[in-house]
C-alpha positions as CSV (number, residue, x, y, z in Angstrom):
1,X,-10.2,-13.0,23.0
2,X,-12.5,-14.5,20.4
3,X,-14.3,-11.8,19.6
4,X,-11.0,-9.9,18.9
5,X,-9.9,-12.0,16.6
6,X,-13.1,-12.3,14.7
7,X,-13.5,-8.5,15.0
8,X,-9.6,-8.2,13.6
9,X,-10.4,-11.0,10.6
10,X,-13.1,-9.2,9.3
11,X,-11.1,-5.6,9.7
12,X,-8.3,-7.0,7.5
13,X,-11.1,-8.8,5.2
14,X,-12.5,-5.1,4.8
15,X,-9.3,-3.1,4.1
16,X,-8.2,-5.1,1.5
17,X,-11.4,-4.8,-0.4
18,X,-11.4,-1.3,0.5
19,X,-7.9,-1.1,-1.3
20,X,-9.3,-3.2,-3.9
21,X,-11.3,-0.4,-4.3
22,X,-8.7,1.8,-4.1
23,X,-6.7,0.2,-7.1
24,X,-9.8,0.6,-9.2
25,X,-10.5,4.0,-9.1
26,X,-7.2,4.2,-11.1
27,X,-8.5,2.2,-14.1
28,X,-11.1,5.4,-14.6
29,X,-7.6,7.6,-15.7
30,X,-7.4,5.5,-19.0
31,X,-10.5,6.8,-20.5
32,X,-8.9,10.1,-20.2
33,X,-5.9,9.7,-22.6
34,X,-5.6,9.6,-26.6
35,X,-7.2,6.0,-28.3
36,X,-9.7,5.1,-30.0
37,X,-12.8,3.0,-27.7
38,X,-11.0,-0.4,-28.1
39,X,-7.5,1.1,-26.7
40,X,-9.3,2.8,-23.3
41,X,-11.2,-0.4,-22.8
42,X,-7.9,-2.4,-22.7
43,X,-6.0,0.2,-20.9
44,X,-8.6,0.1,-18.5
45,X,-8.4,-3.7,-18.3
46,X,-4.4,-3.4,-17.4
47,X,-5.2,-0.8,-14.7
48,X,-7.5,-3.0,-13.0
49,X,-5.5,-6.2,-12.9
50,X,-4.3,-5.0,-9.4
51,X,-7.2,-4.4,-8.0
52,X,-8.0,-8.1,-9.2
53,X,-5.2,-9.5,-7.9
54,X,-5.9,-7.8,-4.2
55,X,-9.3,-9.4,-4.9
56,X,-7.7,-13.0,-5.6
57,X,-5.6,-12.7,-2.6
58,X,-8.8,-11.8,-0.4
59,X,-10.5,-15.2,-1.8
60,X,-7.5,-17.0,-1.3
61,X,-6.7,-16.2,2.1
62,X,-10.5,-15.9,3.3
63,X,-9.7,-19.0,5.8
64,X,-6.2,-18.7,5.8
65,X,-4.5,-15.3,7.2
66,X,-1.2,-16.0,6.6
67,X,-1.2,-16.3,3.5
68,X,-2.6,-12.7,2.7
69,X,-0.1,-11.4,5.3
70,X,2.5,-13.0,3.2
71,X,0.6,-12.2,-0.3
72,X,0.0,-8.1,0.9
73,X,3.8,-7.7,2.1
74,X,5.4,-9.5,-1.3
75,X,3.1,-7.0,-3.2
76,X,4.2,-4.1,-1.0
77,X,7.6,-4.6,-1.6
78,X,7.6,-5.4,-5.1
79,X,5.7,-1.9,-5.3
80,X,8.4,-0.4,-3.2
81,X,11.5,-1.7,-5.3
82,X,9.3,-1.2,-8.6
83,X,8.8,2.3,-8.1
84,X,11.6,3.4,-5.3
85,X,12.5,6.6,-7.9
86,X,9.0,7.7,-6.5
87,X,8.6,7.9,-3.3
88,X,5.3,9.7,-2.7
89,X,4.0,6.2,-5.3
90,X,5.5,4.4,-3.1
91,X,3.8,5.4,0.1
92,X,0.1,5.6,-1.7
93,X,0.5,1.9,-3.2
94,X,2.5,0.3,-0.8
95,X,1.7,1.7,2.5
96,X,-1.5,0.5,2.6
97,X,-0.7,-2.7,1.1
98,X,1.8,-2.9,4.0
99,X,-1.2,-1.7,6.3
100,X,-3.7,-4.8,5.2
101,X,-0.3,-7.2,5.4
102,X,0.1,-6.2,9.1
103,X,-4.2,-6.6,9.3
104,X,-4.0,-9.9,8.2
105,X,-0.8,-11.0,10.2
106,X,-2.3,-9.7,13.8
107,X,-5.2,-11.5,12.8
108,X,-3.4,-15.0,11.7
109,X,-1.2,-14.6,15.5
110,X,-4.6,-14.2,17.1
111,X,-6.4,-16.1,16.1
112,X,-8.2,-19.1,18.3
113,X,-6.0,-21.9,18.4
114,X,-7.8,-25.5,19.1
């Protein structure tokens, strides 16, 4: 059972940098558009503050995995209702935000208990 839970900690520690990850590769469509160098930097910059923030939440709830449960599934459905007129949006961001939510709740309801 330990080894489980372990195995299912580090799984949901994974994912969300993986979709940390994820949320960056976005940042690179900034340099793309019109701007000078200044105005792609800090477009850029915008585009990666999710990425940050999934980031944050990792650090946060590296001890505690109810709280990046919580953290992934407020995010998912803020996406969800944010961007509900877009449905195939809604399933790239928030689907697997909703994926490393469920992650990190199997591994907060296994987890060893003392």
């Amino acid at each position: 059972m330990h080894e489980r839970a372990l195995l299912l900690r580090h799984s949901a520690r994974g994912a969300a940098l993986l979709l940390a990850i994820f949320l960056g590769f976005f940042a690179a469509n900034s340099f793309t558009g019109p701007g000078d160098g200044f105005e792609r930097v800090r477009d850029a910059m915008m585009h990666l503050l999710p990425a940050l923030a999934c980031l944050l939440i990792v650090v946060v709830a590296w001890r505690k995995a109810w709280i990046g449960a919580l953290a992934f599934t407020v995010l998912a459905v803020l996406y969800a209702l944010w961007a509900a007129h877009r449905p195939d949006q809604v399933l790239t961001i928030s689907g697997p935000l909703a994926v490393v939510a469920l992650l990190y709740a199997l591994a907060w309801w296994l987890r060893p208990r003392a």
